[in-house]
mmCIF file of the N, C-alpha and C atoms, coordinates in Angstrom:
data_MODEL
# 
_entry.id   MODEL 
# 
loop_
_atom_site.group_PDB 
_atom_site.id 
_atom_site.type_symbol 
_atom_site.label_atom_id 
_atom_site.label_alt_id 
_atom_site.label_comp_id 
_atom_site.label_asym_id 
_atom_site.label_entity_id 
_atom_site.label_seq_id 
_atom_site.pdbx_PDB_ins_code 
_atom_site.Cartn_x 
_atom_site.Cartn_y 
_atom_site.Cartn_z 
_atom_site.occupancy 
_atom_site.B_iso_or_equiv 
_atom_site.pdbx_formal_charge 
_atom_site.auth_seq_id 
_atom_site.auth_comp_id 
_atom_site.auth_asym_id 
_atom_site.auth_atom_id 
_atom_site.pdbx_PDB_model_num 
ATOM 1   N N  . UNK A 1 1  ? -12.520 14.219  2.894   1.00 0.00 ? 1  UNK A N  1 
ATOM 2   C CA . UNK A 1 1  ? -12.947 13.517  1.728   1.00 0.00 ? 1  UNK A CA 1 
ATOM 3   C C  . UNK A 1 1  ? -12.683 12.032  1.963   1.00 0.00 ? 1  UNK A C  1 
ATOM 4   N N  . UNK A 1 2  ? -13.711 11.494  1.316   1.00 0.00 ? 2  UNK A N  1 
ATOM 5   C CA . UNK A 1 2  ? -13.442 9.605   1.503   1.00 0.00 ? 2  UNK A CA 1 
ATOM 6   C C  . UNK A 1 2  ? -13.724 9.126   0.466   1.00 0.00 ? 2  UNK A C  1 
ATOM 7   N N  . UNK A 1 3  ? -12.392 8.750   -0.670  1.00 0.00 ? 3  UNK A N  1 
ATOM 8   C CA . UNK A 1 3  ? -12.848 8.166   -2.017  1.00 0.00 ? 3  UNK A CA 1 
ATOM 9   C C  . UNK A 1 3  ? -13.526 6.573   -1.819  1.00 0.00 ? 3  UNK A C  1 
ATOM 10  N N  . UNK A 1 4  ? -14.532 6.125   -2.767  1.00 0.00 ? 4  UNK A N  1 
ATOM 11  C CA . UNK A 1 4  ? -14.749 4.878   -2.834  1.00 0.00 ? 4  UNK A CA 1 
ATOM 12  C C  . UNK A 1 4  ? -14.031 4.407   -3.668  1.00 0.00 ? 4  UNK A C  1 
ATOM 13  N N  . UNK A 1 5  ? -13.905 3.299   -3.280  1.00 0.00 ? 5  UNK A N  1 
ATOM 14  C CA . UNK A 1 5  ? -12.988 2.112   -3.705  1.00 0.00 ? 5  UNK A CA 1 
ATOM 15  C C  . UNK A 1 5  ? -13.987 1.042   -3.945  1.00 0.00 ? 5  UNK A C  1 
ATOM 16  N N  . UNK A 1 6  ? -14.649 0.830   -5.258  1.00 0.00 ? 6  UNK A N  1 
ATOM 17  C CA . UNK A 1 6  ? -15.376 -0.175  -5.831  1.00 0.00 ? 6  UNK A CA 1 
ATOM 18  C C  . UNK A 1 6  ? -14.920 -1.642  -6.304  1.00 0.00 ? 6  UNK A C  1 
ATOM 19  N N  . UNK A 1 7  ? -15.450 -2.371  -5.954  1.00 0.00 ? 7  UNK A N  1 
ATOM 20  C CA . UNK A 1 7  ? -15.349 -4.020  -6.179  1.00 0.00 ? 7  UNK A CA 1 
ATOM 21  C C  . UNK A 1 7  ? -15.915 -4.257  -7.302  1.00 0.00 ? 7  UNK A C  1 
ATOM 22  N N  . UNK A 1 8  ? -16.770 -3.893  -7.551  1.00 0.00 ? 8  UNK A N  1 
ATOM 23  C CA . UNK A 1 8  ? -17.839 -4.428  -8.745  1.00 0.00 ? 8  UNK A CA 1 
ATOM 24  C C  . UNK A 1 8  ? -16.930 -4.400  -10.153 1.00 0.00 ? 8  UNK A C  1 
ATOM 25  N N  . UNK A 1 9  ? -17.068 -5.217  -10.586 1.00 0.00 ? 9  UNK A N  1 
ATOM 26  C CA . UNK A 1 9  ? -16.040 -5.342  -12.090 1.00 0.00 ? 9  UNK A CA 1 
ATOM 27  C C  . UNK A 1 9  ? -15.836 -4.393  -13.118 1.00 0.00 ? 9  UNK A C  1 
ATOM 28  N N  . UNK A 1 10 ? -17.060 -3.320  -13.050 1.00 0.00 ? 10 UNK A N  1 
ATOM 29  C CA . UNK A 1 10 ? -16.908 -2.382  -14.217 1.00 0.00 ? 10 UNK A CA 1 
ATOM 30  C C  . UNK A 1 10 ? -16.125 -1.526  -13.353 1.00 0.00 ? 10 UNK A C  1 
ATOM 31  N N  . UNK A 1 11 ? -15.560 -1.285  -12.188 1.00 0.00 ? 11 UNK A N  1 
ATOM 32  C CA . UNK A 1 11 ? -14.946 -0.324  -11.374 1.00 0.00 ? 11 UNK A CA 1 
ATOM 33  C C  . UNK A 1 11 ? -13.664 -0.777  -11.324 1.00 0.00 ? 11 UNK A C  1 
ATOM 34  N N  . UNK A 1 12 ? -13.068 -1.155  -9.888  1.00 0.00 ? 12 UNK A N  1 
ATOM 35  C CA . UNK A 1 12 ? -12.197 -1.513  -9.533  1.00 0.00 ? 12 UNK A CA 1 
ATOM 36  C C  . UNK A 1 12 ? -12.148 -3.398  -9.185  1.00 0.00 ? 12 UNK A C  1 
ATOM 37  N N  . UNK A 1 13 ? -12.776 -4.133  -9.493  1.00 0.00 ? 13 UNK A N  1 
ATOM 38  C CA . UNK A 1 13 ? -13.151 -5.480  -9.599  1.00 0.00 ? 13 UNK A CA 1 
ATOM 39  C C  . UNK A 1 13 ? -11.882 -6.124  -9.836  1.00 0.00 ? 13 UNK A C  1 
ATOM 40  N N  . UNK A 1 14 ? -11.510 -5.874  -11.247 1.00 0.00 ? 14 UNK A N  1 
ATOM 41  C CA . UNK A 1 14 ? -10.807 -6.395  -11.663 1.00 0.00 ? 14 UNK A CA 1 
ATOM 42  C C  . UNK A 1 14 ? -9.326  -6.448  -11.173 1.00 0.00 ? 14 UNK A C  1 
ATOM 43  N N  . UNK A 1 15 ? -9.160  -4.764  -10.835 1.00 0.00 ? 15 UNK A N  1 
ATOM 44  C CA . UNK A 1 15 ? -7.720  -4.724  -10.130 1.00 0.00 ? 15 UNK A CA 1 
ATOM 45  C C  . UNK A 1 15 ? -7.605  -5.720  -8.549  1.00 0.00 ? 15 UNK A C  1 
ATOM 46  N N  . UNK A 1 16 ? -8.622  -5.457  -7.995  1.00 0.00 ? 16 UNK A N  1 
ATOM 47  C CA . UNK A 1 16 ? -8.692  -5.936  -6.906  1.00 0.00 ? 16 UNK A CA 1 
ATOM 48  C C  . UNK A 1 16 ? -8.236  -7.501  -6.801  1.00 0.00 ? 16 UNK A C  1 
ATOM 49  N N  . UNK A 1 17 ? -8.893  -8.212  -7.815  1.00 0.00 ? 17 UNK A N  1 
ATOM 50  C CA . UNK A 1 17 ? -8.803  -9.397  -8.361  1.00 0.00 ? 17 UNK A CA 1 
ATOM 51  C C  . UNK A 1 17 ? -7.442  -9.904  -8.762  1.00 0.00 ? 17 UNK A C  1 
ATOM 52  N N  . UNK A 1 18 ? -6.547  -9.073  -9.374  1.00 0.00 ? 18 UNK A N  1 
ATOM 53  C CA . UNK A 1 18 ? -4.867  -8.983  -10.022 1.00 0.00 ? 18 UNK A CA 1 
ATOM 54  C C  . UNK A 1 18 ? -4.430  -8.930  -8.777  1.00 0.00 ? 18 UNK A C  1 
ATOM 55  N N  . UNK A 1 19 ? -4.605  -8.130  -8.109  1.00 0.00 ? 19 UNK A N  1 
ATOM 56  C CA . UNK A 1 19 ? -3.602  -7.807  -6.929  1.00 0.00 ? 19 UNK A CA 1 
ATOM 57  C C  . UNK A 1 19 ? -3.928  -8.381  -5.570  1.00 0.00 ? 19 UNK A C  1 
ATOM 58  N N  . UNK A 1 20 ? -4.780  -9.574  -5.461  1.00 0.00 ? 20 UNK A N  1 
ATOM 59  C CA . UNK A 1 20 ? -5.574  -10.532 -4.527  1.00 0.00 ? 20 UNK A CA 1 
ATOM 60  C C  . UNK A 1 20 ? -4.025  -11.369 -3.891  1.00 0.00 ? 20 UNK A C  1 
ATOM 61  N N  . UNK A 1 21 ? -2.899  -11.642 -4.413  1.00 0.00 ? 21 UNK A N  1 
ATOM 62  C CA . UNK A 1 21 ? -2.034  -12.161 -3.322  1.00 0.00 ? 21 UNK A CA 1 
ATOM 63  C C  . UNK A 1 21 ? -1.234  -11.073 -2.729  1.00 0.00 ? 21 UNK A C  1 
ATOM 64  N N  . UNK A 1 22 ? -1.219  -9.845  -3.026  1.00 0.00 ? 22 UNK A N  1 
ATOM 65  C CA . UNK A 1 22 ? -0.473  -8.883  -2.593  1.00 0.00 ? 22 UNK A CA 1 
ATOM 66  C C  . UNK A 1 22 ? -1.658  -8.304  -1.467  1.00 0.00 ? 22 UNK A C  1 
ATOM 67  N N  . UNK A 1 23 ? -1.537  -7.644  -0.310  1.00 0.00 ? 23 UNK A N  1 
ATOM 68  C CA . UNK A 1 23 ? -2.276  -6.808  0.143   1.00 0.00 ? 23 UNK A CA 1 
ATOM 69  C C  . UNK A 1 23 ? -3.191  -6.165  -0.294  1.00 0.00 ? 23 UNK A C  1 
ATOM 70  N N  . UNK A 1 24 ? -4.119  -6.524  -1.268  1.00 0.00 ? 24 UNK A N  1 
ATOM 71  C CA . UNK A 1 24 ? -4.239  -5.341  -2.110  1.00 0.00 ? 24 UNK A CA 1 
ATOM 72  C C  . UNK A 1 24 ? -5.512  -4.275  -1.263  1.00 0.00 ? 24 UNK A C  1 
ATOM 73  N N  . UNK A 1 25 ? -6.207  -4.446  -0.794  1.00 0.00 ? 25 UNK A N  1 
ATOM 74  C CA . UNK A 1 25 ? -6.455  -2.967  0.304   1.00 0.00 ? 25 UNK A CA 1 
ATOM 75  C C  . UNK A 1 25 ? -5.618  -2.087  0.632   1.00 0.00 ? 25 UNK A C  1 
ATOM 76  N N  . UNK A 1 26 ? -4.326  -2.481  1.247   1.00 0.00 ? 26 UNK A N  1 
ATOM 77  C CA . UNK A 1 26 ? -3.458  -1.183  1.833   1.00 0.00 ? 26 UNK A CA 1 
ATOM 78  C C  . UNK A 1 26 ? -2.977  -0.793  0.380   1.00 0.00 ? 26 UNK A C  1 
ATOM 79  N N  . UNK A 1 27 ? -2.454  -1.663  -0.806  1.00 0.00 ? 27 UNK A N  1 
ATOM 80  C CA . UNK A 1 27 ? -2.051  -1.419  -1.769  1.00 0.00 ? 27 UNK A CA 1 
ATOM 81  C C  . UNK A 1 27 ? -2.565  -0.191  -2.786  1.00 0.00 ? 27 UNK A C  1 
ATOM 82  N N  . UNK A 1 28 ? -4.177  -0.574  -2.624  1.00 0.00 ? 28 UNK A N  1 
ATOM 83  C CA . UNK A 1 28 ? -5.401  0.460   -3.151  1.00 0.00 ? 28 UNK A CA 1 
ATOM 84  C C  . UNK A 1 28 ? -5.340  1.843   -2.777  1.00 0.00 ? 28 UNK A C  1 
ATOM 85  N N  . UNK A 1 29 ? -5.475  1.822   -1.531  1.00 0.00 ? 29 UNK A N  1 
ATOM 86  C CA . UNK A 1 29 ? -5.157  2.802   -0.763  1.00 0.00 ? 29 UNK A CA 1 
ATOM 87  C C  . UNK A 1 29 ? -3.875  3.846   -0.275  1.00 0.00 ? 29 UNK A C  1 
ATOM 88  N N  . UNK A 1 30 ? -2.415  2.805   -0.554  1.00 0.00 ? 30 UNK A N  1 
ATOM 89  C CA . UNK A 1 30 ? -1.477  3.551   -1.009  1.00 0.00 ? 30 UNK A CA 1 
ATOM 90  C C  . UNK A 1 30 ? -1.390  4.226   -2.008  1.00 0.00 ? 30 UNK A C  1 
ATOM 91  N N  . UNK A 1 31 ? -1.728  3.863   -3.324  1.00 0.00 ? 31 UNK A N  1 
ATOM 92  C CA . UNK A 1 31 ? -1.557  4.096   -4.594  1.00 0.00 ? 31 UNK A CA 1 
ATOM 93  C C  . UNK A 1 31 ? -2.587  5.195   -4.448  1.00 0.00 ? 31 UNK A C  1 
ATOM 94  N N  . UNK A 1 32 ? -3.796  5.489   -4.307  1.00 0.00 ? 32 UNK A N  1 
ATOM 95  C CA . UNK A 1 32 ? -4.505  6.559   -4.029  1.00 0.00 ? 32 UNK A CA 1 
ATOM 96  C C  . UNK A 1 32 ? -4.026  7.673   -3.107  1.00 0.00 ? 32 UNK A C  1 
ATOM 97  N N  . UNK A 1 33 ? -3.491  7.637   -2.240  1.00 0.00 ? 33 UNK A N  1 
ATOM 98  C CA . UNK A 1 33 ? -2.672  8.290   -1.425  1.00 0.00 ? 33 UNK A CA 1 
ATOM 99  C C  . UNK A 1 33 ? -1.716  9.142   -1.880  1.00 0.00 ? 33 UNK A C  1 
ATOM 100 N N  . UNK A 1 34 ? -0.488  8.056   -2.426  1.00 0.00 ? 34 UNK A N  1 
ATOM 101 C CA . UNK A 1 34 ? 0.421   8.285   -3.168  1.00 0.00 ? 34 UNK A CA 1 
ATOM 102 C C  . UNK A 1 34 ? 0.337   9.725   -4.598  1.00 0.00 ? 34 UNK A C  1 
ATOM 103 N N  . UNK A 1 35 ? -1.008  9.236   -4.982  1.00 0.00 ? 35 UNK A N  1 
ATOM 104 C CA . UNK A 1 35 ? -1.222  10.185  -6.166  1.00 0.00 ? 35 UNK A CA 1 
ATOM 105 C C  . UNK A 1 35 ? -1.844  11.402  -5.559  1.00 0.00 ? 35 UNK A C  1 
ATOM 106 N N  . UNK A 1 36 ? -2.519  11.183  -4.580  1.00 0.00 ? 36 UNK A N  1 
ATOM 107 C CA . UNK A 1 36 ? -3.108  12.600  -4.169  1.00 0.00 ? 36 UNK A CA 1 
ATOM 108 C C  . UNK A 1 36 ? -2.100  13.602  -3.939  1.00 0.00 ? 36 UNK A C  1 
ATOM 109 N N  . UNK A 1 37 ? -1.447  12.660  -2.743  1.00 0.00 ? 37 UNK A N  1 
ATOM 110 C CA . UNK A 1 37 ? -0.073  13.851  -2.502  1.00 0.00 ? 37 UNK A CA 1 
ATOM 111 C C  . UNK A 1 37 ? 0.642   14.307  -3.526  1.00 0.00 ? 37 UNK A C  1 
ATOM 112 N N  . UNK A 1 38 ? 0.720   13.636  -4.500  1.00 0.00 ? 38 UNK A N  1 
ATOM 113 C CA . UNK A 1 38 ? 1.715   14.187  -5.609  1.00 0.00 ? 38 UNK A CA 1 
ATOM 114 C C  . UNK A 1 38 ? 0.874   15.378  -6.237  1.00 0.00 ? 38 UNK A C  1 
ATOM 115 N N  . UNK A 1 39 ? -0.398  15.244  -6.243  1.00 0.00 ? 39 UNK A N  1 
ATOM 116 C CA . UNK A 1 39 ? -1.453  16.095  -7.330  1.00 0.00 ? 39 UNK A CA 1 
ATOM 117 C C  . UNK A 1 39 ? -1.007  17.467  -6.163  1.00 0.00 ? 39 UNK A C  1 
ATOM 118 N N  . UNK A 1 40 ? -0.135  18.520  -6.750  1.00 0.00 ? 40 UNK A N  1 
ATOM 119 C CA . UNK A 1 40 ? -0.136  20.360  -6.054  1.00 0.00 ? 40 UNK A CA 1 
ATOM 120 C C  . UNK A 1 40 ? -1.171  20.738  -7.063  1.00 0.00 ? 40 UNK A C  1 
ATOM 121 N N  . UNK A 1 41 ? -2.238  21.052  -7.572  1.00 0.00 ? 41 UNK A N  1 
ATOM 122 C CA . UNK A 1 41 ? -3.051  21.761  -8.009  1.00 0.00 ? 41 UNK A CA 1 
ATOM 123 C C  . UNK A 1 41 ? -3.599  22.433  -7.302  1.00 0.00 ? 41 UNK A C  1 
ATOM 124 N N  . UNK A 1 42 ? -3.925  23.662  -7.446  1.00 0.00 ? 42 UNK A N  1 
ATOM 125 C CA . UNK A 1 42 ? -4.639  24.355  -6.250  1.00 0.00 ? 42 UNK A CA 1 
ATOM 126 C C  . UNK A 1 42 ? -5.923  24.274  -6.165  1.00 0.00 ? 42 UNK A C  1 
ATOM 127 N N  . UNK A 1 43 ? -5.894  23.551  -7.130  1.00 0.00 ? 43 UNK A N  1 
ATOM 128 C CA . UNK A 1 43 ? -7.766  23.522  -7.272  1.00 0.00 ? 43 UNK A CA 1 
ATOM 129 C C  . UNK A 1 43 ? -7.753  22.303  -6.056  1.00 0.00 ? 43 UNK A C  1 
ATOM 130 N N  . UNK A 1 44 ? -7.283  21.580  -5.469  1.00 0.00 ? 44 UNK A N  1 
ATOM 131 C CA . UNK A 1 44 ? -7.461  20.798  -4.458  1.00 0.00 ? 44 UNK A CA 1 
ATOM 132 C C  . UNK A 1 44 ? -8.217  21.931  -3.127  1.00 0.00 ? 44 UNK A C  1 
ATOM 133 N N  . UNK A 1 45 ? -7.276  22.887  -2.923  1.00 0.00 ? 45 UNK A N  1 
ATOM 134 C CA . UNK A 1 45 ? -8.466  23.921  -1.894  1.00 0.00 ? 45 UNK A CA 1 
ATOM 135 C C  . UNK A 1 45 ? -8.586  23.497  -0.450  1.00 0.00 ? 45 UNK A C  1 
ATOM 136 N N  . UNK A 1 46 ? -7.138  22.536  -0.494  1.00 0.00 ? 46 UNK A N  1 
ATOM 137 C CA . UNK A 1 46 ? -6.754  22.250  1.197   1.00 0.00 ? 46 UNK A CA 1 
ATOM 138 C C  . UNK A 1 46 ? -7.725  20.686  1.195   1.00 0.00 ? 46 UNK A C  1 
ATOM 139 N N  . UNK A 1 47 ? -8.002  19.901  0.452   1.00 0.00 ? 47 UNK A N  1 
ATOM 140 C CA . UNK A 1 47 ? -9.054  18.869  0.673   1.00 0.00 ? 47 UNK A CA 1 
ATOM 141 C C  . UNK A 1 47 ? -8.078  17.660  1.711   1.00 0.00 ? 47 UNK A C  1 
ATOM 142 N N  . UNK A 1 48 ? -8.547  16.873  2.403   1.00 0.00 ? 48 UNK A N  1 
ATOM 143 C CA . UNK A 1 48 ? -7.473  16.200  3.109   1.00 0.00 ? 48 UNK A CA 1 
ATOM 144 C C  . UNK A 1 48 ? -8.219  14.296  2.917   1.00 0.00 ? 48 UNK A C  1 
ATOM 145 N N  . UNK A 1 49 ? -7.496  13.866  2.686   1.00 0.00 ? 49 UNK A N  1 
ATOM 146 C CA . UNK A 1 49 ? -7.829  12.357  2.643   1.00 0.00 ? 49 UNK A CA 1 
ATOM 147 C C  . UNK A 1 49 ? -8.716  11.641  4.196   1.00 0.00 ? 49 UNK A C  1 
ATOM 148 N N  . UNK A 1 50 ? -9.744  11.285  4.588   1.00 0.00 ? 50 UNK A N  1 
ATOM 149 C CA . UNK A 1 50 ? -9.857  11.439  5.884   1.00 0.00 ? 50 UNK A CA 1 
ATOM 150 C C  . UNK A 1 50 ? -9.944  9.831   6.262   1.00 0.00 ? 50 UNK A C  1 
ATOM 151 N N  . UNK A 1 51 ? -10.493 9.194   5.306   1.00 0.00 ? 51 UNK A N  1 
ATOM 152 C CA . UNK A 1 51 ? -10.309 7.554   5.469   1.00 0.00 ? 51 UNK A CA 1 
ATOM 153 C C  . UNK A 1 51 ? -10.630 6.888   3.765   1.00 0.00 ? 51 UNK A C  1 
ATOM 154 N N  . UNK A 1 52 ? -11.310 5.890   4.131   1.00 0.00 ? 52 UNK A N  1 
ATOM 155 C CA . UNK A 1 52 ? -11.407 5.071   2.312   1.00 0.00 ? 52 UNK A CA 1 
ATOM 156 C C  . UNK A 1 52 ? -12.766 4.577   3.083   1.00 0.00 ? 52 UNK A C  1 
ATOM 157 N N  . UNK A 1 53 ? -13.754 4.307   1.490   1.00 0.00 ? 53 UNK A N  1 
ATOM 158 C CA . UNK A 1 53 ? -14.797 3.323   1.668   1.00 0.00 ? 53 UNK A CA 1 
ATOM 159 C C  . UNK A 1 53 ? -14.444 2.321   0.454   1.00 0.00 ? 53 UNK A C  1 
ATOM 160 N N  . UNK A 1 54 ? -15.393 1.591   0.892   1.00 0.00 ? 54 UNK A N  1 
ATOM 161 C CA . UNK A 1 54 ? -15.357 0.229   -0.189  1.00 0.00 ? 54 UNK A CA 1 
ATOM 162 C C  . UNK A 1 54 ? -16.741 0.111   -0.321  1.00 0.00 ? 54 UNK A C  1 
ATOM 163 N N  . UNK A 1 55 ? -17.037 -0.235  -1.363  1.00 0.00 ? 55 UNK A N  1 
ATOM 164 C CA . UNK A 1 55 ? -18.251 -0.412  -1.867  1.00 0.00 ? 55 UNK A CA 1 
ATOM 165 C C  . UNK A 1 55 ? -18.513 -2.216  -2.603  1.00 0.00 ? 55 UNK A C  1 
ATOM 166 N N  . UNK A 1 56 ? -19.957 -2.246  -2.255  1.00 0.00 ? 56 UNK A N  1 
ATOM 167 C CA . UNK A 1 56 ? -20.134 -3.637  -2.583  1.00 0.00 ? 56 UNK A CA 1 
ATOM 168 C C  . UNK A 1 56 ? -19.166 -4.604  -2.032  1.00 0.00 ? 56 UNK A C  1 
ATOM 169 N N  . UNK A 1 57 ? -19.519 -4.500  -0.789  1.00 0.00 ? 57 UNK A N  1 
ATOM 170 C CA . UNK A 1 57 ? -18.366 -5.617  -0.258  1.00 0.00 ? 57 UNK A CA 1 
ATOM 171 C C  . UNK A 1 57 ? -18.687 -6.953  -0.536  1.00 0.00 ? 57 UNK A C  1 
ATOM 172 N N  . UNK A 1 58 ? -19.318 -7.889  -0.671  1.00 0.00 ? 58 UNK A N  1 
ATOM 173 C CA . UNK A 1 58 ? -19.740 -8.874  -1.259  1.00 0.00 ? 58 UNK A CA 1 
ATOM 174 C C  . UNK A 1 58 ? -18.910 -9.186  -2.604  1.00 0.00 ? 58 UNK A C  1 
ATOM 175 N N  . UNK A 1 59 ? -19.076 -7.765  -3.451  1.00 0.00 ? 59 UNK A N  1 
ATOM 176 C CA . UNK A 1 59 ? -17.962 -7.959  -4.529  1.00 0.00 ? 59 UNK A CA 1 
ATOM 177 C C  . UNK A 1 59 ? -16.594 -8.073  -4.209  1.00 0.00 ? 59 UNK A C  1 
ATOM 178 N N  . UNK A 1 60 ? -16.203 -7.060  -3.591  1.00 0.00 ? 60 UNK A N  1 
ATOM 179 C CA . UNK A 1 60 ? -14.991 -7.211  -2.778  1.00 0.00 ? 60 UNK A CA 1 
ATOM 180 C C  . UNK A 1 60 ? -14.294 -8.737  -1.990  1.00 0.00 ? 60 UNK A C  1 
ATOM 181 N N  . UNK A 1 61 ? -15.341 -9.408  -1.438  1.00 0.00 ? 61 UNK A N  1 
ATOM 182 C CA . UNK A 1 61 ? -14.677 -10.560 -0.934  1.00 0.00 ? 61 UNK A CA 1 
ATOM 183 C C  . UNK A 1 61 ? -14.699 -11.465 -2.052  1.00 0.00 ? 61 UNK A C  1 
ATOM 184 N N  . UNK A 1 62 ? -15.679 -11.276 -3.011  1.00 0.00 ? 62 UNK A N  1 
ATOM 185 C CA . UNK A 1 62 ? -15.237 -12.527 -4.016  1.00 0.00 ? 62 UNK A CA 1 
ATOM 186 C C  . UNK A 1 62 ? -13.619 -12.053 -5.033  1.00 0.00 ? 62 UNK A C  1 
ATOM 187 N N  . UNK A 1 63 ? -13.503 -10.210 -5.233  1.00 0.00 ? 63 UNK A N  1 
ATOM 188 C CA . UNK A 1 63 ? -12.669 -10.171 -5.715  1.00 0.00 ? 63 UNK A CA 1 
ATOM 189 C C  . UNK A 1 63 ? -11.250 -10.760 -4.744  1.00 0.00 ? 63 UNK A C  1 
ATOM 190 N N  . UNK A 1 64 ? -11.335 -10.674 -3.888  1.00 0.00 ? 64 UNK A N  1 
ATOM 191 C CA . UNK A 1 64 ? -9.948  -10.961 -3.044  1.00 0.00 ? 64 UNK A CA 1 
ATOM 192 C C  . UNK A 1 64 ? -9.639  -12.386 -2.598  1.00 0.00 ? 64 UNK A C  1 
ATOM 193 N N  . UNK A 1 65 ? -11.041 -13.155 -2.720  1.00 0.00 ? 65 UNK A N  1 
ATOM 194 C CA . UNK A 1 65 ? -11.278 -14.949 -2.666  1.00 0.00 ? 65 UNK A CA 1 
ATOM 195 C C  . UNK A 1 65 ? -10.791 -15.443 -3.497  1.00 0.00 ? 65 UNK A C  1 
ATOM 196 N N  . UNK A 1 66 ? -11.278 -15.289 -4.811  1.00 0.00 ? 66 UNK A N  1 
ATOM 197 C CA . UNK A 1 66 ? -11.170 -15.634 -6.087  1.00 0.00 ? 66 UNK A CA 1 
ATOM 198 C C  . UNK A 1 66 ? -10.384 -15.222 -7.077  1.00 0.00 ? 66 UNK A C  1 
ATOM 199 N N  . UNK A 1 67 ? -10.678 -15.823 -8.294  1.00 0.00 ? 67 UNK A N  1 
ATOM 200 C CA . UNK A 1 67 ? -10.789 -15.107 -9.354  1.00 0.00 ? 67 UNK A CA 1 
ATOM 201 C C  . UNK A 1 67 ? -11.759 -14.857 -9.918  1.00 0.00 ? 67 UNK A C  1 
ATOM 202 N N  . UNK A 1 68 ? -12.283 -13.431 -10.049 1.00 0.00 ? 68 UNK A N  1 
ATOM 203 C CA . UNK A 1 68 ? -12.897 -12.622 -10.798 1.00 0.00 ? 68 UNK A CA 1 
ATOM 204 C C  . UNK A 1 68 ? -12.814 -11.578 -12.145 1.00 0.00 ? 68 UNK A C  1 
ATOM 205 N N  . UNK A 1 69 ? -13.920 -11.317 -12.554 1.00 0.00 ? 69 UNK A N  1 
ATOM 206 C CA . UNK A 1 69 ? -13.612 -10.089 -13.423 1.00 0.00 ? 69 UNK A CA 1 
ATOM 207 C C  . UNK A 1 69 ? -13.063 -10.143 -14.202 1.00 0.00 ? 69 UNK A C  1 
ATOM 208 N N  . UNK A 1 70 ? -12.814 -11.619 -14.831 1.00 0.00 ? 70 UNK A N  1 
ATOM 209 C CA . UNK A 1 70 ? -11.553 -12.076 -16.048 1.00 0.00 ? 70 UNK A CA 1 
ATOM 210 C C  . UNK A 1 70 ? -9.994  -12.687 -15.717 1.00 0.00 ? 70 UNK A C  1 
ATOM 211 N N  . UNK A 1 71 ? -9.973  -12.276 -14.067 1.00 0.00 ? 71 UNK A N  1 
ATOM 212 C CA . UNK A 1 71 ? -8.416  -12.751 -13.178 1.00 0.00 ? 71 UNK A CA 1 
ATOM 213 C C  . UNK A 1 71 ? -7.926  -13.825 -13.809 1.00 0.00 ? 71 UNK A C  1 
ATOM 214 N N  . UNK A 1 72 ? -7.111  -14.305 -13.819 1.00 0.00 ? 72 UNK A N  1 
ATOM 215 C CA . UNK A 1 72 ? -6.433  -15.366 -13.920 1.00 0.00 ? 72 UNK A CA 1 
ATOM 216 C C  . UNK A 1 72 ? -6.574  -16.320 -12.918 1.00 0.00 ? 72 UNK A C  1 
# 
């Protein structure tokens, strides 16, 4: 499985934007990580994390350039 990780402001824009002096890629991606492993539901069915996409990268570099999406 490969969750997207959206830039675009109605998605993940905004966080991306907050968390622009911190790492925030590995950060994104920990925190997604982090929760998967915690989720034991069995309805998971053995699914395994296999990498990350990002979407709208264009959005993405302005979120991590700038401020966007309302940022400060």
């Amino acid at each position: 499985m490969w969750p997207i990780l959206s830039a675009e402001c109605d998605y993940s824009g905004k966080w991306f934007s907050e968390n622009r002096a911190s790492d925030a890629l590995e950060l994104a991606e920990t925190t997604v990580l982090d929760a998967f492993r915690a989720d034991d539901r069995p309805s998971r069915n053995g699914l395994r994390i296999a990498g990350f996409a990002y979407f709208a990268r264009t959005d993405l570099v302005t979120a991590l350039g700038a401020a966007a999406c309302g940022a400060p």
